[in-house]
C-alpha positions in Angstrom: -14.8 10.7 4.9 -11.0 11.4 5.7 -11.3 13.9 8.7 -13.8 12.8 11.2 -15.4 16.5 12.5 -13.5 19.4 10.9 -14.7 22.3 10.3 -13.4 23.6 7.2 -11.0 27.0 8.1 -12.3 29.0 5.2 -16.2 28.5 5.3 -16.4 27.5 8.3 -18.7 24.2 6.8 -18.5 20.9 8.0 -15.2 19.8 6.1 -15.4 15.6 5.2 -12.6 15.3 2.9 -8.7 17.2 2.5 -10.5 19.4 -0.4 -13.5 21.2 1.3 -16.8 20.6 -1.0 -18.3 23.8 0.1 -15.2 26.5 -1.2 -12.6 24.1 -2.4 -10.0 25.2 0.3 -7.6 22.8 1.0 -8.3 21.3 4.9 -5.6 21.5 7.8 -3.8 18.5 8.0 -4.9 16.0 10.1 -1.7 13.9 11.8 -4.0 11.1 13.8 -6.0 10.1 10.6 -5.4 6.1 10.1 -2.9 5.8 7.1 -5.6 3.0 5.6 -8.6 5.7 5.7 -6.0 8.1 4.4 -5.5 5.8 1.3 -8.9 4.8 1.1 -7.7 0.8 1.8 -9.5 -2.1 4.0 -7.8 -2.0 7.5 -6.2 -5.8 6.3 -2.8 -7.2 6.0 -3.5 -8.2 2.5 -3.0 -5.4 0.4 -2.7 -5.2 -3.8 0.5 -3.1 -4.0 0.1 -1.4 -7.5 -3.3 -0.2 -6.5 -1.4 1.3 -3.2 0.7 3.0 -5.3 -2.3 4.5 -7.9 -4.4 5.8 -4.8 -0.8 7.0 -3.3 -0.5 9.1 -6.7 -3.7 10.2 -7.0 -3.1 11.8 -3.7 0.0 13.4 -4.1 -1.5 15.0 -7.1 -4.3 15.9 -5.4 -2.3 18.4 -2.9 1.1 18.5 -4.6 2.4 21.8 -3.7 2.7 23.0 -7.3 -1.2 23.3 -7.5 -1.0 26.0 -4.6 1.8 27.7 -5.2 -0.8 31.3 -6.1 -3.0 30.3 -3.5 -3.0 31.8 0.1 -0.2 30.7 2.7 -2.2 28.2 4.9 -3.3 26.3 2.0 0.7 25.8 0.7 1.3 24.8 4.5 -1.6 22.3 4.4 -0.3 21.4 1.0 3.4 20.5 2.0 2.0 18.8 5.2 -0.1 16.1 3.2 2.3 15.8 0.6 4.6 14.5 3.7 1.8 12.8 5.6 0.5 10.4 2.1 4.4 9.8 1.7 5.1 8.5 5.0 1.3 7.0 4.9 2.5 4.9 1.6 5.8 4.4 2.5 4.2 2.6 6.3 1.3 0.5 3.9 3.8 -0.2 1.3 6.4 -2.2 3.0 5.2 -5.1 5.0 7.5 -5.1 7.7 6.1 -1.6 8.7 2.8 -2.7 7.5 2.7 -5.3 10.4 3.8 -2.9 12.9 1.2 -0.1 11.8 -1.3 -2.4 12.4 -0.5 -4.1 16.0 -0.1 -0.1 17.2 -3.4 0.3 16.0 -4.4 -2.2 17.8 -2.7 -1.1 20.6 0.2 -3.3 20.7 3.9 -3.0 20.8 6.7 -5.0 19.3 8.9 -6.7 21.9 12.1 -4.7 22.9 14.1 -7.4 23.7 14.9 -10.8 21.8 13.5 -13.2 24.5 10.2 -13.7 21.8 12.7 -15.6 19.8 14.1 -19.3 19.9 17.2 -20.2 20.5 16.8 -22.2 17.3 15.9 -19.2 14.9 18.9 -17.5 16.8 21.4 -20.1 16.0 20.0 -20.0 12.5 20.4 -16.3 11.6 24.3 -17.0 13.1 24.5 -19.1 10.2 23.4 -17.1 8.0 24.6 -14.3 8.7 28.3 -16.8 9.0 27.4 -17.8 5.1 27.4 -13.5 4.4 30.9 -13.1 5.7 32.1 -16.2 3.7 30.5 -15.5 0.7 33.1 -13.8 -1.8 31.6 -13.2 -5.1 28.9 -11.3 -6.4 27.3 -14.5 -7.4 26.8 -16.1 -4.3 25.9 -13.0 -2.4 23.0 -12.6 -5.4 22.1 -15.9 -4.3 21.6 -15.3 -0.8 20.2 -12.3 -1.3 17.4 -13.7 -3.5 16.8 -16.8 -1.2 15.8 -14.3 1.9 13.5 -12.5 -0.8 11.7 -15.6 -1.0 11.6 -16.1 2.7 10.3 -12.4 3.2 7.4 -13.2 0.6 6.7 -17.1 2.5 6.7 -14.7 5.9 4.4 -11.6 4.4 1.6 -14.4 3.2 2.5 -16.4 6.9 1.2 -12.7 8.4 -2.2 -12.4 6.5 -3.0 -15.3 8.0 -2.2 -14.6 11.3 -3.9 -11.4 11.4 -7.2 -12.6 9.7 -6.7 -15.1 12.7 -6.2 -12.4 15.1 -3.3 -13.4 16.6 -0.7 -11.0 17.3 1.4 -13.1 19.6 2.2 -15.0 16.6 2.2 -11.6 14.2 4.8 -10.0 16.8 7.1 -13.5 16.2 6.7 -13.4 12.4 8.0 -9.3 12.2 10.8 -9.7 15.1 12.0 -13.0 12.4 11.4 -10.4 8.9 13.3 -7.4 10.7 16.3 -10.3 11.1 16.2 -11.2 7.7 16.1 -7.7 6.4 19.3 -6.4 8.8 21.2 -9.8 6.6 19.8 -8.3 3.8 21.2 -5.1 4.0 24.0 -7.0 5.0 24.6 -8.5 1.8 23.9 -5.1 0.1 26.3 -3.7 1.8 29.3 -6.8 0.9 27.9 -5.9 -2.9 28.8 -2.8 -2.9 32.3 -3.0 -1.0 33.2 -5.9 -3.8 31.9 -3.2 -6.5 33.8 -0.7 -5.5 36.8 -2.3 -4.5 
């Protein structure tokens, strides 16, 4: 079941799911629900990313707004509002950066503010890297970096399922402060590309 006690607005029925089963009324949305429950995935790390992105559109065209655009006001309210919620749900569970995150405020945890979690080493090393950006001055070398933190990222993603199946979020925190680097040199180097397009 998606919504944990409603009451469904219409029949006034116990309401398990977005849809009711009792009148077919499209259920208030429900902001707390757990994105994972939402898209009907194991609370894990480990995820298969095309079948996030089937359930994600069996979703949306399960509430798309098109579907209740005869029907009565609250239910095209309701309607917008889940289309927004399953996008932001998917967009969170799609990306594993946000994934990570999701997950440690679930369990209750924050990401450190500051950048004492990190080593002076992994420090001098993003310098570097983010040195090799500036000097890099053709579209083929920026490729190249660009494709070498891609790798990384994915070495880093698999690094995280093990740590949470471990349960250890000291470690998980370390791993997404180190990812959220990489992806800031990333966009970096998207940015160079684009300035040496259009220039």
């Amino acid at each position: 079941s998606v919504l944990s006690t409603a009451i469904c607005w219409n029949c006034q029925k116990p309401a398990k799911q977005m849809i009711c089963a009792d009148c077919g009324s499209l259920q208030d949305v429900d902001n707390t629900i757990n994105y994972f429950k939402l898209m009907d995935f194991p609370e894990q790390f480990a995820l298969q990313p095309q079948h996030l992105t089937q359930r994600f559109r069996q979703l949306q065209a399960r509430v798309h707004p098109d579907k209740y655009s005869n029907k009565s006001s609250r239910e095209q309210t309701n309607s917008a509002d889940w289309s927004s919620l399953i996008n932001k749900a998917y967009k969170t569970l799609s990306a594993p950066v946000e994934r990570g995150q999701y997950m440690l405020q679930l369990e209750g945890e924050q990401m450190p503010q500051d950048n004492s979690a990190l080593n002076t080493k992994f420090l001098m090393a993003m310098m570097e890297r983010n040195e090799e950006v500036e000097e890099a001055d053709t579209s083929a070398a920026l490729e190249q970096l660009s494709a070498n933190i891609s790798n990384e990222l994915e070495a880093f993603a698999r690094k995280l399922t093990t740590q949470f199946e471990a349960n250890d979020l000291a470690a998980v925190k370390a791993t997404l402060v180190e990812m959220k680097y990489l992806h800031s040199i990333q966009s970096s180097i998207k940015k160079k590309q684009q300035n040496l397009m259009s220039a």
